[in-house]
C-alpha positions as CSV (number, residue, x, y, z in Angstrom):
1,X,-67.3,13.9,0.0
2,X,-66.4,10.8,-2.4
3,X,-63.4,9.0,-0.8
4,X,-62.5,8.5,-4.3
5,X,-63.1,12.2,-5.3
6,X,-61.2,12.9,-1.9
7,X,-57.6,11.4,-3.2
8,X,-58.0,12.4,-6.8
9,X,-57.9,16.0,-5.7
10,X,-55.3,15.3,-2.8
11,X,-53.2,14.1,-5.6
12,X,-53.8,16.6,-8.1
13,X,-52.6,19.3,-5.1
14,X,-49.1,20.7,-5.3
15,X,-49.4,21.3,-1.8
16,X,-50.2,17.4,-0.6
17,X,-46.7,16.0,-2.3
18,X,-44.8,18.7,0.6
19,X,-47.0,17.5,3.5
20,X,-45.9,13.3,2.6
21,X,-42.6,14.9,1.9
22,X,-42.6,16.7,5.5
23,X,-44.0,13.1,7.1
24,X,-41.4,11.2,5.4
25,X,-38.6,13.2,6.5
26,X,-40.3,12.3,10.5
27,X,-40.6,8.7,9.8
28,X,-36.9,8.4,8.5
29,X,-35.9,10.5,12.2
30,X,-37.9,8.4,14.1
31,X,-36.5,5.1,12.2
32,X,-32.9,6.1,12.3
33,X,-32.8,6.5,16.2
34,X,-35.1,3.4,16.5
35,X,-34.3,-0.3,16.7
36,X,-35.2,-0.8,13.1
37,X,-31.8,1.7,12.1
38,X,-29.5,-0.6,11.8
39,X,-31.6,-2.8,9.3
40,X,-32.7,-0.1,7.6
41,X,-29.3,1.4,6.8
42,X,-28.4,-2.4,5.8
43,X,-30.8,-2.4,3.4
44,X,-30.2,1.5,2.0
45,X,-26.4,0.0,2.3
46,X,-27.3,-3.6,0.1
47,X,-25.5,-3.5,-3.1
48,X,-28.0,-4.4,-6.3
49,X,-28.1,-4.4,-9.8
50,X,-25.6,-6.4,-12.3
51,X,-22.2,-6.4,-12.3
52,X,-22.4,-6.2,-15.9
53,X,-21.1,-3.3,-17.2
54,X,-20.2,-1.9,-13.4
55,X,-23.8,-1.7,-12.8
56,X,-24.1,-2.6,-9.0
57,X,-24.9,0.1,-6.7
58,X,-26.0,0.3,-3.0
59,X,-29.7,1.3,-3.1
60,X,-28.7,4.5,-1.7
61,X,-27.0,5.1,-5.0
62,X,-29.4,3.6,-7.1
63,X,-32.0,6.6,-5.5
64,X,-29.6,9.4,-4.8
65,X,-28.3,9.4,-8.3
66,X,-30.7,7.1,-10.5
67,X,-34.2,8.4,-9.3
68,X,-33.3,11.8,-8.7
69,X,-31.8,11.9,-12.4
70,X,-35.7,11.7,-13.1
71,X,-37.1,14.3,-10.7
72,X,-33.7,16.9,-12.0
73,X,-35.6,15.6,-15.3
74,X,-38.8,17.1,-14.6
75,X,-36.9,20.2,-13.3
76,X,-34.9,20.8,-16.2
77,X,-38.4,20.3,-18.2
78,X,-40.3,22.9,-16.2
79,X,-37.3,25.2,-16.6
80,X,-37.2,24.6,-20.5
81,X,-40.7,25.4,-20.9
82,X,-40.7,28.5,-19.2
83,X,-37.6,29.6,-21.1
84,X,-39.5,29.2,-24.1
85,X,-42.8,30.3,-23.2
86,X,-43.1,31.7,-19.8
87,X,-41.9,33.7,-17.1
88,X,-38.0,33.4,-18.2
89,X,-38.6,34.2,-21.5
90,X,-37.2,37.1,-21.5
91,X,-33.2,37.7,-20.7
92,X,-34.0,40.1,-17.9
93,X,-36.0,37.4,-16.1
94,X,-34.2,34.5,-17.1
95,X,-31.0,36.4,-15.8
96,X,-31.9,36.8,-12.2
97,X,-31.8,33.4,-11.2
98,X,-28.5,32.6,-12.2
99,X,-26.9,36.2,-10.4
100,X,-29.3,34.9,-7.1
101,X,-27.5,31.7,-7.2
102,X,-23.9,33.2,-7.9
103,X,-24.4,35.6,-4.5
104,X,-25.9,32.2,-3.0
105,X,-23.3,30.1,-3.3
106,X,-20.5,33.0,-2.8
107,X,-21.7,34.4,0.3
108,X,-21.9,31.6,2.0
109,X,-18.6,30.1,1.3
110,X,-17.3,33.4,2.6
111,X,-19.4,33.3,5.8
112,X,-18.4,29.7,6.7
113,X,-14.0,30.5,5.5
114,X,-14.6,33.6,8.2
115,X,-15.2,30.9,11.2
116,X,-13.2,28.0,10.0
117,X,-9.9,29.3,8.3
118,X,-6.8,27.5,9.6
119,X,-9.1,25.0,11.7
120,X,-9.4,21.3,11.2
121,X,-12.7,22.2,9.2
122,X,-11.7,24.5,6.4
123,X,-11.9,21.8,3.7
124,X,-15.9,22.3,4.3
125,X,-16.5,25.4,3.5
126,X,-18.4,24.1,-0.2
127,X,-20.8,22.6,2.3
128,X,-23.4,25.7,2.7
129,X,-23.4,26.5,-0.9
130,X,-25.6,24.1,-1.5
131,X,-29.6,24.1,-2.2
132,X,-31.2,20.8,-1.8
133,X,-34.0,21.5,-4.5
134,X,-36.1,18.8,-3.7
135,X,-37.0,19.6,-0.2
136,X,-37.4,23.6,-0.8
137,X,-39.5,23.3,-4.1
138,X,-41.6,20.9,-1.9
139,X,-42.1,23.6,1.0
140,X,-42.8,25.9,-1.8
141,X,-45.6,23.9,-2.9
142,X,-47.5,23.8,0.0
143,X,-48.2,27.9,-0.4
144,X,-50.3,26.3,-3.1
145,X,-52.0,29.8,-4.9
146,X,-51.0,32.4,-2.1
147,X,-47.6,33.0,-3.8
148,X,-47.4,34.0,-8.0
149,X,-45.9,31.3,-10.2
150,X,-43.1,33.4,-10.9
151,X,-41.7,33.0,-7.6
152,X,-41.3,29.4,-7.8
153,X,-40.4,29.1,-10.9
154,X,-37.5,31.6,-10.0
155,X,-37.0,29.3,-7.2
156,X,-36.5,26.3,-9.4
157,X,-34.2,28.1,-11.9
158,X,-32.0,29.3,-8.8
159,X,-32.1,25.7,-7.3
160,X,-31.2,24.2,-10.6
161,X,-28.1,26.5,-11.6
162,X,-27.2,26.5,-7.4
163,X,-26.9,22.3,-7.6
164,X,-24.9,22.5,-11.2
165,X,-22.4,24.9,-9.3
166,X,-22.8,22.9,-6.2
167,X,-22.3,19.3,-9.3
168,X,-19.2,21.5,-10.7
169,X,-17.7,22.6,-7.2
170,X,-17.8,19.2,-6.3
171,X,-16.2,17.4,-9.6
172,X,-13.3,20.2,-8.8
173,X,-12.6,20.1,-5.5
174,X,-13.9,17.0,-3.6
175,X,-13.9,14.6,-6.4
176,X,-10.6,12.3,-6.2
177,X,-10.2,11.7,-9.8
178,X,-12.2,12.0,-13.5
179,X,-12.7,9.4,-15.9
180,X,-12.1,11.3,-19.1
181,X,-13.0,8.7,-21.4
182,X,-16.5,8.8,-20.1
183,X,-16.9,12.3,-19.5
184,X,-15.5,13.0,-23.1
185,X,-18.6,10.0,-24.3
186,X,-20.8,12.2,-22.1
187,X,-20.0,15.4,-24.3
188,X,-21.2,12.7,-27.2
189,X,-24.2,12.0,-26.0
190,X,-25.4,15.3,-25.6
191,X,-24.4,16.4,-29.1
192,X,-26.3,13.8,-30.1
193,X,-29.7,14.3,-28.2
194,X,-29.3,18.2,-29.5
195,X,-28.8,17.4,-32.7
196,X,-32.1,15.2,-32.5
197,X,-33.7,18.4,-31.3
198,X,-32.2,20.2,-34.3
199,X,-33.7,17.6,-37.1
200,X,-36.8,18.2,-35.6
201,X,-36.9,14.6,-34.0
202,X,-40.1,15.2,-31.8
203,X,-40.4,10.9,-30.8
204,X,-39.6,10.6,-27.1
205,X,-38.0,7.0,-27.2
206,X,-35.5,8.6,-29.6
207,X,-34.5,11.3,-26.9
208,X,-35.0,8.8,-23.9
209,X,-32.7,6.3,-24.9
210,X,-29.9,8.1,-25.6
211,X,-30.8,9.4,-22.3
212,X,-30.1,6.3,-20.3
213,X,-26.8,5.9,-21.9
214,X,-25.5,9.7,-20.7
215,X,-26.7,9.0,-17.3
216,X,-24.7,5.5,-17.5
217,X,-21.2,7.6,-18.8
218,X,-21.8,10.5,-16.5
219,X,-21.9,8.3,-13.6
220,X,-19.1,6.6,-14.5
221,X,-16.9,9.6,-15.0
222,X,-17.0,10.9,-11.5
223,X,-19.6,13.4,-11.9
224,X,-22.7,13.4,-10.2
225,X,-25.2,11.8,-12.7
226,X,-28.6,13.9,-12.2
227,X,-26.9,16.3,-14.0
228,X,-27.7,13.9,-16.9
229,X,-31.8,14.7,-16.0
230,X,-31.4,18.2,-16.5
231,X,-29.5,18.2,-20.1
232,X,-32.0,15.4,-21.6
233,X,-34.6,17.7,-20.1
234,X,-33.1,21.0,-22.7
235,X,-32.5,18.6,-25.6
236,X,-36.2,17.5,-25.9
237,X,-38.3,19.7,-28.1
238,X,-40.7,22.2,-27.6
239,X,-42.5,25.2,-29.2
240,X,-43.7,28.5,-27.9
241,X,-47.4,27.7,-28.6
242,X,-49.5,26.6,-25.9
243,X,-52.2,25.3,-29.3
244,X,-50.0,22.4,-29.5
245,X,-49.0,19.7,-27.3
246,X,-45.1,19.3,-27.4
247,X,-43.0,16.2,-26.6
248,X,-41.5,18.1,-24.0
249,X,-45.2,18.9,-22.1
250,X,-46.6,15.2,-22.9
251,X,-43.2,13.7,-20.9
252,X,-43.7,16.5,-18.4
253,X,-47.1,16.1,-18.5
254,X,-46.3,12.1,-17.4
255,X,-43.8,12.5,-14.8
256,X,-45.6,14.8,-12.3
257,X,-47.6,12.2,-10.4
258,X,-44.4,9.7,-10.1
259,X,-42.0,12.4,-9.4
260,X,-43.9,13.7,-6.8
261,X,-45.5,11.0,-4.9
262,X,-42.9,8.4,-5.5
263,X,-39.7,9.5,-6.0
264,X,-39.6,12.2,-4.1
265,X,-41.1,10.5,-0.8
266,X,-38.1,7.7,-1.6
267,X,-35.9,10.3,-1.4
268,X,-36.6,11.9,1.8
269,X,-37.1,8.5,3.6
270,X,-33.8,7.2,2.6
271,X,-31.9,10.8,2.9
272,X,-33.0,11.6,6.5
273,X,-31.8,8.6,8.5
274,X,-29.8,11.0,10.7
275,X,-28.6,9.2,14.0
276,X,-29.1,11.7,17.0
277,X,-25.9,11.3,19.6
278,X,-24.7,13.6,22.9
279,X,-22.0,15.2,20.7
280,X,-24.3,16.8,18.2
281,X,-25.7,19.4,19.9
282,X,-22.5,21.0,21.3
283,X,-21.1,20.9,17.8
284,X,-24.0,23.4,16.9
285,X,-22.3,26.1,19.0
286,X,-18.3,25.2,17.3
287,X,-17.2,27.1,14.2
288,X,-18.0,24.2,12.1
289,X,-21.8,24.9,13.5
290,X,-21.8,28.3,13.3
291,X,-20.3,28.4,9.8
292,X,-22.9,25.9,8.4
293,X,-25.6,27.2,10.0
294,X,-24.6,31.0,9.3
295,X,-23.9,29.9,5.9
296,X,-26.9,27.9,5.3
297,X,-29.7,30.6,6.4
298,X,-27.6,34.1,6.7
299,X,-25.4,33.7,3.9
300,X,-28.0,32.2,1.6
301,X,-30.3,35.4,2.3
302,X,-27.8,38.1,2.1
303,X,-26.0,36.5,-0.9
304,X,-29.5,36.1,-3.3
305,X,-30.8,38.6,-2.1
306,X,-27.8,41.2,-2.6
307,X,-26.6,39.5,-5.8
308,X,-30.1,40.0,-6.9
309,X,-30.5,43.2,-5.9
310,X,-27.3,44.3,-7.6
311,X,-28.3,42.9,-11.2
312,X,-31.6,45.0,-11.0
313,X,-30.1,47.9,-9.5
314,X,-27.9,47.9,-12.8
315,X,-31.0,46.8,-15.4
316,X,-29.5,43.3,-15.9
317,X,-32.4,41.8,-14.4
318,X,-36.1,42.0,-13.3
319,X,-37.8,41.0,-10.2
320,X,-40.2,38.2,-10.9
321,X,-43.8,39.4,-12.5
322,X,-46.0,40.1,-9.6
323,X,-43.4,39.7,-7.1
324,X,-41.9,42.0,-4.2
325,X,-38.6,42.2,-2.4
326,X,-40.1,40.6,1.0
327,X,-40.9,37.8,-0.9
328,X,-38.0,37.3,-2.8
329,X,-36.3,37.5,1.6
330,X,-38.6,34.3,1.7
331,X,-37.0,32.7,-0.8
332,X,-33.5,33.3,-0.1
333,X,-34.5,31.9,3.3
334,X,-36.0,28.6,1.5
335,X,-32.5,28.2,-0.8
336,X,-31.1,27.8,2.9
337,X,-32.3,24.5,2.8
338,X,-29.0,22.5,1.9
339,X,-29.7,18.7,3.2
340,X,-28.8,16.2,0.9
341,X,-26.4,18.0,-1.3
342,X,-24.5,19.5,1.6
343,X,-24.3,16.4,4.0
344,X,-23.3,14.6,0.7
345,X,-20.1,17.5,0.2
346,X,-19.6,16.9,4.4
347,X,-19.0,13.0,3.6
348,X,-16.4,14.1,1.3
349,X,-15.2,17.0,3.0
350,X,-14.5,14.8,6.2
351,X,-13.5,11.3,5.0
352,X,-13.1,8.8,7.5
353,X,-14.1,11.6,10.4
354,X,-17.4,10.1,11.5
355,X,-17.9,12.7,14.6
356,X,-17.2,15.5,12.4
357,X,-19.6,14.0,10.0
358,X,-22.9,13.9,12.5
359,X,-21.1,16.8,13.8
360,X,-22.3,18.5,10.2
361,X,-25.2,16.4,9.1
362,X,-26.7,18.1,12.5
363,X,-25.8,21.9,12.3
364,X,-27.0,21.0,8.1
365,X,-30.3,19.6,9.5
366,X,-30.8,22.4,11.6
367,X,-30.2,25.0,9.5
368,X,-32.3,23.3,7.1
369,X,-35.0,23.5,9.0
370,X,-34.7,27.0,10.6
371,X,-34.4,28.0,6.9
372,X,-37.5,26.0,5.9
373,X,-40.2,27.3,8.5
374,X,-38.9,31.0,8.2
375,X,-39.0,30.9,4.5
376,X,-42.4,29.7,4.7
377,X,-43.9,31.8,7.3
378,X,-42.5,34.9,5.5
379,X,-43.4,33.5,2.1
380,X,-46.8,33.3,3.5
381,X,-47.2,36.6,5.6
382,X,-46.3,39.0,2.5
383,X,-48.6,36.7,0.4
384,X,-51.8,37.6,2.7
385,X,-50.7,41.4,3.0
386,X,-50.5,41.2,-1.2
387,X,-54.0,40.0,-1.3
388,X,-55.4,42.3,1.1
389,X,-53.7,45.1,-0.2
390,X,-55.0,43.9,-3.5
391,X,-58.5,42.9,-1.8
């Protein structure tokens, strides 16, 4: 084959953006408990930027809440569009995902109170609500075809309203103080950008702009900026015709490539630098393991999966189009994968505690990963039975 030919389909794959993910989650291991960790987190540590305007970050920040404001962008896009147009047109469909990450965040909480009530760790217990959205759409992706659209696009939706819980739980109970005045110029900001959707405004810069400015006043406020990604994302117009080209598919349209081949690979090198020590693996078999890791992959499954179950049972909701209950297990398995978001609530849960910190950072990365193969390898074992039932 063309070695040019070669790379312009690897690129155009959904799958090939998980396997660089996957690979740059092992070079950030293997870097971390190197020689070249120290320098590394030096340099993920180095402040840059202007102080102009309080406008100089570590890079760390720059990608954790800069970049990732784009990629909750492209999300929020994907989401829009298929509220519009697609598979969460309807109420019944678009309701599932939100009841899914309800039970999601709920039953874990529960799960990880039951083993660490009255103990030094109770002030975690926001840590396995969390779904790092990133890392399970990417694991997603790699079924490629086997699995229906509908199911990751369910999975999105359920990632997205899990992290704005996850965004609110946080500004509520781990967040030292708000800045009013910029949340309040927040609030602003996004009148205006909807109001540019309502006059029919359909030029990007117009939208972008504005953009820039909610990201600069939500950050400031003490809320976690991406959030700002996902609300430019449902102010920029779109139609229910797939005739015409909106603004809000040419943006989307422009953003897949860099989202996932740049951004995304950034963020799993720079988020994975965990530092294996002795005490880690004992702390798997404490409460504070067990509760994360029960939280992360038991309480995730039961609580989508029951939550879901519920909201059909009653005729609030539908299973996705073409879908089937083993494959929604799969994904409540794949929303198990906290990482970032929930080492980033175990930083604040455990201030100044740095063994309790890899103590958690390691049951997270664990459970992350037990949730991430099993999703997948259920994902795709119902997916084959489907086609040869269908075959």
């Amino acid at each position: 084959m063309n070695l040019s030919l070669y790379f312009k389909n690897f690129f155009k794959s959904s799958q090939s953006s998980g396997i660089i993910l996957i690979f740059c989650v092992a070079i950030s291991l293997l870097i971390a408990n190197s020689s070249l960790g120290e320098g590394f987190q030096r340099f993920l540590d180095r402040e840059t930027g202007i102080d102009l305007f309080h406008l100089k970050y570590p890079v760390s920040i720059w990608i954790n809440d800069g970049l990732m404001a784009v990629f909750f962008l492209l999300v929020g896009l994907e989401i829009k569009r298929e509220l519009i147009e697609g598979e969460l047109s309807s109420f019944r469909n678009a309701s599932l995902p939100i009841f899914a990450a309800v039970g999601g965040m709920i039953i874990p909480a529960v799960i990880y109170a039951f083993f660490n009530s009255g103990t030094e760790y109770q002030n975690g217990w926001g840590i396995p609500m969390a779904t790092d959205i990133a890392f399970s759409l990417a694991i997603i992706s790699m079924l490629g075809s086997k699995i229906p659209n509908s199911i990751k696009i369910f999975l999105a939706a359920l990632a997205i309203v899990d992290d704005l819980g996850a965004i609110l739980v946080i500004a509520i109970f781990y967040t030292d103080q708000i800045h009013w005045v910029y949340l309040f110029l927040s609030a602003g900001v996004a009148v205006l950008l909807f109001l540019l959707n309502f006059f029919k405004v359909t030029r990007l810069l117009f939208y972008i702009i504005p953009g820039l400015f909610l990201w600069y006043f939500l950050h400031h406020s003490g809320i976690h900026a991406t959030i700002a990604g996902v609300l430019l994302a449902f102010s920029i117009p779109t139609n229910a015709s797939n005739v015409e080209i909106s603004p809000l598919e040419k943006l989307e349209h422009r953003l897949h490539i860099p989202v996932s081949f740049i951004i995304m690979p950034i963020f799993a090198l720079t988020n994975t630098n965990i530092i294996f020590n002795n005490g880690m693996i004992e702390g798997l078999t404490s409460t504070l393991g067990l509760g994360i890791i029960g939280g992360l992959v038991i309480g995730k499954l039961i609580g989508i999966n029951l939550f879901s179950f519920i909201a059909i049972k009653f005729k609030l909701s539908s299973l996705p189009q073409n879908s089937s209950w083993s494959q929604m297990l799969g994904v409540g398995l794949l929303a198990g994968i906290g990482f970032t978001m929930s080492i980033f609530i175990a930083l604040l849960s455990f201030k100044d505690e740095i063994n309790i910190q890899d103590e958690a950072k390691f049951a997270i990365l664990i459970a992350s990963f037990i949730a991430a193969v099993s999703g997948y390898l259920i994902l795709s074992f119902t997916s084959k039975q489907n086609t040869e039932i269908s075959d």
